[in-house]
N, C-alpha and C positions, 0 to 999 in steps of 0.2 A: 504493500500500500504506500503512495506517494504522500509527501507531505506538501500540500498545496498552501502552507500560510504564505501569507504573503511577505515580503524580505523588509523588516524594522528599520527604522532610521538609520541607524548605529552599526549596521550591518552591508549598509552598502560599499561598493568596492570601489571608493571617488577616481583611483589609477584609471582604471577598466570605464569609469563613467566618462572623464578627462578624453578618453583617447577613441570614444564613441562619437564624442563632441568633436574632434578634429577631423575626422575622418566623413563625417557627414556634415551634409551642405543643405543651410537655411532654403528656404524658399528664396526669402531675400536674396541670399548673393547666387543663386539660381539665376532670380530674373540680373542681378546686375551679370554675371557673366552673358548670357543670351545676350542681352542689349547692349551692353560697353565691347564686347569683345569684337563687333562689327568699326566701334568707333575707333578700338585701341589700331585695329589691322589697316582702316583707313588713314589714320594718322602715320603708322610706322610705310607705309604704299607711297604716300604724299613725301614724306622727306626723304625715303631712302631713290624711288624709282620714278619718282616726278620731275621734270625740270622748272628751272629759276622759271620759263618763260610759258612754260606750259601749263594748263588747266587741267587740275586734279580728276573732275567726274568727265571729261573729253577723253583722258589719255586713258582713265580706269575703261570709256566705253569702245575705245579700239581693242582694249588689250582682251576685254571680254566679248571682242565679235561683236558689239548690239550698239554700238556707234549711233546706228539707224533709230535704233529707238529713242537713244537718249536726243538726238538731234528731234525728233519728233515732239517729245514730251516737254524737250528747253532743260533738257538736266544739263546744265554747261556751270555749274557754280566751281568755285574754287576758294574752299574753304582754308581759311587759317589756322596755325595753332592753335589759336586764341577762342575759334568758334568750335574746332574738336573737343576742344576741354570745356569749352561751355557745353556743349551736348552731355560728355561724358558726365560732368555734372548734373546736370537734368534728372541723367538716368541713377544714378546717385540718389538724390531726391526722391524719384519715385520708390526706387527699393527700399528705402530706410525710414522716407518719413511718412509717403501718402499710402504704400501696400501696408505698416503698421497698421494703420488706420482702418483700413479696409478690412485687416484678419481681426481688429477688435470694434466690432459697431457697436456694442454695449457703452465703451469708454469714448466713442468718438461721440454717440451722441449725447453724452452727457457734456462733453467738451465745447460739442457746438452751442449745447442748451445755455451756457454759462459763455460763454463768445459772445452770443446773440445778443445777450443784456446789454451790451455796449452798440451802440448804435452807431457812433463813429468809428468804432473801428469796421461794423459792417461796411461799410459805404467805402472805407480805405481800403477792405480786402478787393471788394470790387476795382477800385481805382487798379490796384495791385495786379489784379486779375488782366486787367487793360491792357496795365503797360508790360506783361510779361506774355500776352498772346502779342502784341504790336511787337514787341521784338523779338520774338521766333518766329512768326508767320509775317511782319510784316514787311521785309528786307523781299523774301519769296514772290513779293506781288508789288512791290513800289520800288523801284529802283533807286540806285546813290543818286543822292542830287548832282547835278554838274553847274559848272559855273556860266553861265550868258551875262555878262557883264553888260549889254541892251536891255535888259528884262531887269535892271539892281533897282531893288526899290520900287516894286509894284507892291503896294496895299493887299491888306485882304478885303475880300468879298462885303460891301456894304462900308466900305470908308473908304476914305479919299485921299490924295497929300497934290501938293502944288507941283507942276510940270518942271515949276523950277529945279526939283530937285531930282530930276527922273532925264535918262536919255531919249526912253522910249516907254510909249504907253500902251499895254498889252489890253487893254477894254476903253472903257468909254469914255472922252473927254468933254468936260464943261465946266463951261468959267473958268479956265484954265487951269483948272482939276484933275487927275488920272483917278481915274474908279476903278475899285478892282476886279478882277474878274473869277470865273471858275476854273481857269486855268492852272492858277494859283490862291486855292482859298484862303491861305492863313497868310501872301503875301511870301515877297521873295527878301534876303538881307542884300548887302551891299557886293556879293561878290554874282550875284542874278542866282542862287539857290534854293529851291522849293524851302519856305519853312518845315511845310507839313511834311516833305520827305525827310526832311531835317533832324524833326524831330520825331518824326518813327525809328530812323534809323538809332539815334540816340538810345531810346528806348531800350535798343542791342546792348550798346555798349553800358549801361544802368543794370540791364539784367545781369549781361556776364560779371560786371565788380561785384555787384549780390552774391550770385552763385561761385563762383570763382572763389574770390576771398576767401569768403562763408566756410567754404569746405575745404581751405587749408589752413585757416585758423581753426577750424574743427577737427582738424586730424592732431595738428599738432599741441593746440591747447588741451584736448582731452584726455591724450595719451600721458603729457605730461603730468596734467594734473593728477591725473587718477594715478600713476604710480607715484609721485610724489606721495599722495595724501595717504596709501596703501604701504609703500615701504618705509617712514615714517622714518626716525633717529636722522643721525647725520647725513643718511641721502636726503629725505625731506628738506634737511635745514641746506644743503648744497644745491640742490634745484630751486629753491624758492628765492637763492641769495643771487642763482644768474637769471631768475626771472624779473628778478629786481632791475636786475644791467639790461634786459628785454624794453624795458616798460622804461628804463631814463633816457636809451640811445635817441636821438636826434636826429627820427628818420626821415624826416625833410631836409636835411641837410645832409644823411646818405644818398637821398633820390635824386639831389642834385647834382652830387659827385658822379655817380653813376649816369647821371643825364649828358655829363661833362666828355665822361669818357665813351660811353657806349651810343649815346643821342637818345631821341626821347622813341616812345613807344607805351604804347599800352599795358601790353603782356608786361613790361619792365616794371613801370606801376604796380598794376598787383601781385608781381613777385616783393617787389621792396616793401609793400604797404601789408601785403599779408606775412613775411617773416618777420614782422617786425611789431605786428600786431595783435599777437596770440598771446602775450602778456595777461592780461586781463581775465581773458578767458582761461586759461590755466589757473589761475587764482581762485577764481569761482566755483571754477570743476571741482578743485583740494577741497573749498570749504565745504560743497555739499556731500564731497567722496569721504570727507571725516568725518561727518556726522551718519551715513550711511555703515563705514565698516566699523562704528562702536552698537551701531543697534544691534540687539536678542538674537536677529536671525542671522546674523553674521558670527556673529559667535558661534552659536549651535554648529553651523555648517563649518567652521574653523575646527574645533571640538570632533566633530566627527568624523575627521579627514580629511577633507575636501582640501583641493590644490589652492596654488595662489592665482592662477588663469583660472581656474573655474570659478572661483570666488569673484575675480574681477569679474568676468566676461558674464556671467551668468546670473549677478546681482548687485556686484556694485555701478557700473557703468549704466543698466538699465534702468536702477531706482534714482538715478541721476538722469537722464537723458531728456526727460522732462524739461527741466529748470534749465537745460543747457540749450535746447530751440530756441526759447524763449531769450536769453543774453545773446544767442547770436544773431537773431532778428531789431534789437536792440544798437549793435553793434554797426550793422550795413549802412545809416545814414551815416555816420564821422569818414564811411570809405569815399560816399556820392560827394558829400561835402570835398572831401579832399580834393579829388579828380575835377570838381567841376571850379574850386578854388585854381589848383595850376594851369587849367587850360585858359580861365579866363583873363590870368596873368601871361599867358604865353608859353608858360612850359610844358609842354604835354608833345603830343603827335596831332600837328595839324590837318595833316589829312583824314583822321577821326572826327565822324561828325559828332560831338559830342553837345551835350546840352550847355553846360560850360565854354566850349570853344566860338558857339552858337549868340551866348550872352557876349562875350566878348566882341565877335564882329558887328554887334549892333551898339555897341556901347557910346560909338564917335555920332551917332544918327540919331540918340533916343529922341532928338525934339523933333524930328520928323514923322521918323519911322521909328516909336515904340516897339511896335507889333515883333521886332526882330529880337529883343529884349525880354519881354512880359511874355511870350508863348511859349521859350523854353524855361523859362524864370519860375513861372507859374506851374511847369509840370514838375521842373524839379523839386520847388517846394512843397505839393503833393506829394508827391513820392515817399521825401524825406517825413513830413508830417504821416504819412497812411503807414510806414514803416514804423514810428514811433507809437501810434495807436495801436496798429494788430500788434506788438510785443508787451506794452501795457495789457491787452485784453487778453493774452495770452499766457501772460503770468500770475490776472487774476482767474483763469479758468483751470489751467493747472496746478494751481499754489493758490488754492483759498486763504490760506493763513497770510498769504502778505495781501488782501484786501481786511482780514480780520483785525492785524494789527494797525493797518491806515485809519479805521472808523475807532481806533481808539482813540 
């Protein structure tokens, strides 16, 4: 006769559990392999077998016979570093934070129920929602703006500016007025550049510093933190003492060195601004990852064998990971600020149409032409404000105790 009880706490084999864990794969990094593994092979295709002058999905569609199709379809793009890893990122996102979500609907709609209470942040996710569908789908269907320097300084749609100030007038004239047209409905800046494609494209380059960043301050703040906060003694006090030298360095004044020697660039940006910026987040992670590995069930599960990876990987990182969206959503406006502070100053990559680069070239025109000023002006302070609202509402929905202790 067999003995069918079932195997006690105390009893389990944590080596044998440990090495089940490593050996088998999440659903999660399931989907992220499926999905990144296309983007990883395209990226390493792009640099190793593409040339300086040739286009990425052109040469991919000779090398695969179907030329014909891609010519067909308009698949001629040629992607960047910078958009590979924004995709890969993407796919990131879905695997870790929105499939969560989806395997636990119990705890999403409680989350959403308590989201919802905040009415501004509703209205920001949406905005949010906007400028993250305009800048993956909208480059797709609106082309880079180019410059017509005869077209600088057409009005938007329903205002007007004086001819004096215009080469040429692309709609209607009276009283020696240029009225603007549907051509250009948000009006062109001073170099003859679509606002409106101006600012969708922007929109791109807003989402990748988001995403981008986001998930290299997330790798390396978390890691850190959490083994900091978990190996504790004189490695703790040794990681928190260079996190310190992390959070003093003068990285606007590394960005310029680096701008000095290597020239300006995007990708360069948020390499310098994200290594430079996980400071903070690392600190946060320790503080929550110490109050996690002194709680009951940590113990217990210390106590009865269990490894130091399975401890982290299976309880301490998750009963934190909550609190950790919520800071690095928090975090994304000081990046847009940044980016859109140097370009408007002149340091950045001027051929980026960025929303910053955007204020800038309207800045010598405001008394005429606002419109080139106020419409990227205006979306980025959305942005940065709809950013601060969903992390406000997002850390009273996951963290009711820090709305409890506000109303004290």
């Amino acid at each position: 006769m067999t003995n069918d009880e079932p195997t006690t706490f105390d009893e389990i084999d944590w080596e044998q559990q440990t090495d089940a864990t490593l050996v088998s794969l999440s659903l999660n990094l399931k989907l992220l392999l499926v999905a990144g593994a296309p983007v990883v092979l395209l990226g390493l295709y792009d640099h190793f077998l593409v040339g300086a002058r040739e286009r990425t999905f052109v040469r991919l569609g000779e090398d695969l016979g179907i030329h014909g199709v891609f010519s067909t379809l308009g698949i001629d793009f040629d992607p960047s570093s910078i958009d590979l890893l924004f995709a890969f990122t993407i796919v990131l996102f879905v695997a870790y934070v929105v499939l969560p979500l989806y395997q636990n609907p119990r705890m999403t709609r409680y989350y959403w129920r308590e989201f919802t209470r905040n009415r501004p942040a509703v209205v920001s996710l949406g905005w949010l929602v906007v400028v993250f569908v305009g800048g993956v789908a909208g480059p797709l269907f609106v082309p880079m703006p180019e410059q017509n320097l005869l077209a600088a300084y057409q009005p938007p749609v329903y205002t007007s500016v004086d001819m004096v100030h215009l080469n040429d007038c692309l709609g209607s004239v009276e009283n020696g007025r240029c009225h603007g047209s549907w051509a250009h409905p948000l009006g062109t800046d001073r170099g003859g550049r679509d606002v409106l494609a101006a600012v969708i494209h922007g929109m791109t380059v807003t989402m990748q510093i988001a995403f981008i960043t986001t998930t290299i301050v997330a790798m390396i703040g978390i890691t850190f933190g959490t083994v900091s906060a978990y190996a504790g003694g004189w490695i703790d006090e040794l990681m928190m003492r260079f996190v310190d030298v992390v959070l003093s360095f003068p990285t606007l004044l590394f960005f310029l060195l680096i701008l000095y020697i290597y020239g300006a660039g995007l990708g360069m940006f948020i390499l310098v601004f994200s290594l430079f910026g996980w400071g903070a987040t690392a600190r946060y992670v320790r503080s929550k990852a110490l109050s996690v590995s002194e709680a009951e069930f940590i113990k217990a599960t210390r106590i009865s064998g269990a490894g130091t990876y399975h401890i982290v990987r299976r309880h301490v990182v998750p009963n934190t990971a909550s609190s950790i969206i919520t800071q690095l959503t928090l975090i994304v406006p000081g990046f847009l600020l940044a980016e859109a502070q140097l370009a408007f100053l002149g340091i950045g990559d001027t051929a980026v149409p960025t929303w910053g680069e955007l204020i800038s070239s309207g800045r010598t025109a405001i008394d005429f032409a606002p419109w080139v000023v106020l419409v990227p002006g205006f979306a980025l302070f959305l942005t940065i404000l709809a950013f601060n609202f969903v992390g406000d509402a997002l850390l009273d929905a996951i963290n009711p105790e820090t709305e409890a202790e506000a109303d004290r």
